[in-house]
N, C-alpha and C positions, 0 to 999 in steps of 0.2 A: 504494500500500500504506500500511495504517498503520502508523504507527511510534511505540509507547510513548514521552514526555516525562515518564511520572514511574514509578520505581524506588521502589517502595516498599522493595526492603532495603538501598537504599543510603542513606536518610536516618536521622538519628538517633533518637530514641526520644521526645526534646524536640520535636524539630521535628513529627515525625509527629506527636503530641497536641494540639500548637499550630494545624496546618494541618486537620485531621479531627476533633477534638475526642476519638478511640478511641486506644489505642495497637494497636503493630501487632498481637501477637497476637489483640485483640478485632476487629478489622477483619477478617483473615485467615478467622476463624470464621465474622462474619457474610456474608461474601463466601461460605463454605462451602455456610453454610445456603439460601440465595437462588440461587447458581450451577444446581442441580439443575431450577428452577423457569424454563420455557421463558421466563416474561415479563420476565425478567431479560437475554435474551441479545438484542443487536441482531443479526437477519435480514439482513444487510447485506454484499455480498462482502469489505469492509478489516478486517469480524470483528474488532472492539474488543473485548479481553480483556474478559472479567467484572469483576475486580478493578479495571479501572480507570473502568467503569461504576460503580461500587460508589464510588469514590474521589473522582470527580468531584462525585458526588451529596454527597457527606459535603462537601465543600470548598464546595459552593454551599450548605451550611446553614451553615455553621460561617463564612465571611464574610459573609453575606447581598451578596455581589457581582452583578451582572449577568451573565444567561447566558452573554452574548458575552467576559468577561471571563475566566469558570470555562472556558470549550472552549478558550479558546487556550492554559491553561493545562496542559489534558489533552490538549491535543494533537489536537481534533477542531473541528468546524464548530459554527456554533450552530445551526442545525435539526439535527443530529447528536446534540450535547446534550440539545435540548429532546427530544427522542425516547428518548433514555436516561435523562432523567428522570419521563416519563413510566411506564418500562418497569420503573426500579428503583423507584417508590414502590409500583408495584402490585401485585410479589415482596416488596418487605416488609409491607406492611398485610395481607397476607394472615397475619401472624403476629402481627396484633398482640394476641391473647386468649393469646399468650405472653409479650408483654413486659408490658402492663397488665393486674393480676391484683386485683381485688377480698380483701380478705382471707376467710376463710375460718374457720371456726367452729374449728378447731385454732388457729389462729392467733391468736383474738383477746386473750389475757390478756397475750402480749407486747407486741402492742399497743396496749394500755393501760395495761401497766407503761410504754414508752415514751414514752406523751403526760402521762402523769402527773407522771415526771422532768424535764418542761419546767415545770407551771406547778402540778399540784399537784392536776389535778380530774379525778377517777376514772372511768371506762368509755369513755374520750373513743378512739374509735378514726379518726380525721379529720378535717380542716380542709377546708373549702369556701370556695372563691373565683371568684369569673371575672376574668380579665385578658382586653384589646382586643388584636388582631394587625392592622395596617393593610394595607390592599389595594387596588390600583387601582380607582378609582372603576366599578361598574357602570353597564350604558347605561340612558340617563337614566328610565327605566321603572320600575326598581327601584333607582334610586340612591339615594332619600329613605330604603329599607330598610336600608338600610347605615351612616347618618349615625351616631354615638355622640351621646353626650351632649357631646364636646368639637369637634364636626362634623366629625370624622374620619370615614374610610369603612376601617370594619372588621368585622370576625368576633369576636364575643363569647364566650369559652372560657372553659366552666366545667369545674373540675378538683378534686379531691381528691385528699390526700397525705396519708403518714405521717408519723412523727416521724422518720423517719432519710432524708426528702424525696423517697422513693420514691411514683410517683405510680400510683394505685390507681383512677383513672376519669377521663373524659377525655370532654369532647362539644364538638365544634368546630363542631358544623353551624349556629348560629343566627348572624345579622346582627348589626351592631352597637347597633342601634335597641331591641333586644329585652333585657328586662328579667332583672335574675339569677334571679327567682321566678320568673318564667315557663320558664327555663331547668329549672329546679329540677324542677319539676313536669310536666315533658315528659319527664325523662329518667328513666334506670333505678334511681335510687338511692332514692327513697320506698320502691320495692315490697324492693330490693336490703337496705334498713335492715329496715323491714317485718318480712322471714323470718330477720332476726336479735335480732326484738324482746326473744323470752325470756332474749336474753344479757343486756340493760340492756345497749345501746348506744347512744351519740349522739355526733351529728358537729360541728363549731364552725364556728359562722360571724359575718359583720360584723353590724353593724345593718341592712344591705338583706334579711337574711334573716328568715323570722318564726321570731320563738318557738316551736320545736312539740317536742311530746314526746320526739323523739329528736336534734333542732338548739337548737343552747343559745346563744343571743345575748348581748350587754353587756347590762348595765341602762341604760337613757340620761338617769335623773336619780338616781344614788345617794344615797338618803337616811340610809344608816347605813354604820358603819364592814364590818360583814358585806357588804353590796353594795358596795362598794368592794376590800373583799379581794379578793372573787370580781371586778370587773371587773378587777385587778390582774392574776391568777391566769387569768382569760380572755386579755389582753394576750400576758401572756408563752408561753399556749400558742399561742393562732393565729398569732405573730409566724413560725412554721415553713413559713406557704403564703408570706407574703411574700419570705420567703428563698427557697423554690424557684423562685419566680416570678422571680425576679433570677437567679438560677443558668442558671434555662434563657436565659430572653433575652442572657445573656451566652455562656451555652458554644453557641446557635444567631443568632447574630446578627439569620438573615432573618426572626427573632420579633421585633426591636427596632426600632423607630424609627430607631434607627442607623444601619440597613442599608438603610433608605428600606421602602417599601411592596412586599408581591407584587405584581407586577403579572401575577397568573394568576386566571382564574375562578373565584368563590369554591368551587366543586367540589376544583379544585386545590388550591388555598390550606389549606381544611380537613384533606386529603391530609398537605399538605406540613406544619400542626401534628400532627397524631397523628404521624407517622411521628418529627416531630423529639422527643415525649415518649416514642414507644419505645427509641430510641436515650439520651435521659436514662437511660432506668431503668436501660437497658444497662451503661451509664458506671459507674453504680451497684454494679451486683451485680458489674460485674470489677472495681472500684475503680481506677477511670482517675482521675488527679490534675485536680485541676481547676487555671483556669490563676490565678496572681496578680489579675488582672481580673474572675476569674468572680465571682459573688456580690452581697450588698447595698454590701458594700465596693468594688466596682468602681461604683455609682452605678445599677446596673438594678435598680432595686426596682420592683413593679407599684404603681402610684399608687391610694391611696383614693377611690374617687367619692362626690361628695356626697350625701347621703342626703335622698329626695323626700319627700313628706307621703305618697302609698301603703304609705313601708315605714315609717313609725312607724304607719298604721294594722296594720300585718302584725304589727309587734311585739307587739302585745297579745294575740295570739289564742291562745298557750299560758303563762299568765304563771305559772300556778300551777308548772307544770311546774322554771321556773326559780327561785321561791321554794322549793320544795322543798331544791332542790339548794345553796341560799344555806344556808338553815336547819339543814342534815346535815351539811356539809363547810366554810362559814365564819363559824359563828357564835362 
């Protein structure tokens, strides 16, 4: 028979946030939510509670530990585990057009009032970034796909967030080889900006992004004090994806270096990143404390990549666009 090794209502409130990154009541919910959904429950005659399915899984993002380390702790086997992690990524992803929500044309004047109180530049409704998540190496057939630019074998995630670090899209599916524009332009957010055009909106991003009418990059040789305000004024609003990006790698470990690489198929792997930024957003809207460590002040900031001769040719292809906006708002 199984026998429970962890009591969620006998430990304290500290401890639970430290060990799960949720406190209990948001735990207990999303265990609610998921329990109902067959691929959540292991078929199995020792009948491992849901919750502690649910707990396990949380405890193996939230260390980035080895499965064999997370089962002894729950009390279960590691093919036991790996089966239950299997079962509960794929009862939560089925929700996740609930936890990651694009904004919405009601929505947008807050924020833009919000990005605006960062650095000062009007209709900015998101920051754009990719950060690398490392993974065990693929067989050697598609292992060169994988390589980053720092010969690391990872998954390239491109993300958007808002100004209170709530993140608003998410695509984990590309290799680490593959370029952020290419990312860009594969995914849903051209068309997603696109049908939000008549609002005057536009998103921020580094200099690997081009210049386009609705993406507002730095200048990269400012020549007057106007372009300089504005890259100033750029600086301090985008500095908002670096800080989320340190947030999460700190409150999910198995996204950091730290915690060594997945060693699962990058099927799983991309899994196991969306699920860990539904559970951010979650963190978020219940306001679960983050820990003393979370953040850029704990030392997990996503690191800047160097920038190639393609994206300074990219940079030019909307310049007016960003003269404009020099012109209007920091002359």
């Amino acid at each position: 028979m199984y026998r429970p090794l962890v009591d969620l209502s006998t430990m304290k409130e500290g401890h639970v946030i430290v060990t799960y990154r949720l406190d209990r009541a948001t735990i207990q919910e999303l265990c609610a939510q998921l329990e109902p959904d067959p691929m959540s429950a292991i078929r199995h005659p020792t009948g491992i509670p849901p919750l502690v399915q649910v707990l396990s899984v949380l405890h193996f993002r939230a260390s980035g530990s080895f499965q064999t380390t997370v089962a002894i702790a729950s009390g279960m086997s590691q093919p036991m585990f790996s089966n239950v992690l299997s079962r509960v990524l794929s009862a939560l992803l089925k929700h996740m057009r609930s936890y990651i929500v694009f904004p919405q044309v009601e929505d947008l004047p807050t924020m833009k009032g919000d990005f605006y109180a960062l650095g000062q530049i009007p209709n900015i409704i998101g920051a754009i970034d990719g950060t690398h998540v490392a993974l065990l190496p693929p067989p050697p057939r598609s292992e060169q796909v994988y390589r980053d630019q720092k010969s690391y074998h990872s998954m390239n995630v491109q993300m958007v967030c808002l100004a209170d670090q709530y993140i608003s899209h998410v695509n984990a599916t590309f290799p680490g080889s593959v370029h952020d524009v290419y990312i860009l332009w594969s995914s849903s957010i051209p068309y997603v900006i696109w049908k939000l055009q008549r609002h005057c909106v536009w998103l921020l991003g580094d200099s690997g992004y081009p210049n386009l009418s609705w993406l507002l990059t730095t200048v990269r040789n400012p020549r007057t004090r106007a372009e300089e305000r504005y890259n100033e004024a750029h600086v301090r609003t985008r500095r908002i994806i670096e800080r989320t990006f340190g947030l999460l790698k700190a409150r999910f470990r198995c996204l950091h270096m730290t915690g060594g690489s997945l060693y699962y198929s990058p099927k799983k792997v991309c899994q196991i990143i969306v699920a860990c930024y539904m559970l951010h957003n979650l963190a978020l809207q219940r306001q679960v404390p983050s820990l003393p460590e979370d953040g850029p002040e704990g030392g997990l900031v996503a690191a800047v990549e160097p920038v190639d001769s393609e994206e300074e040719e990219a940079e030019e292809e909307d310049i007016d666009n960003k003269n404009t906006v020099i012109q209007q708002y920091f002359q």
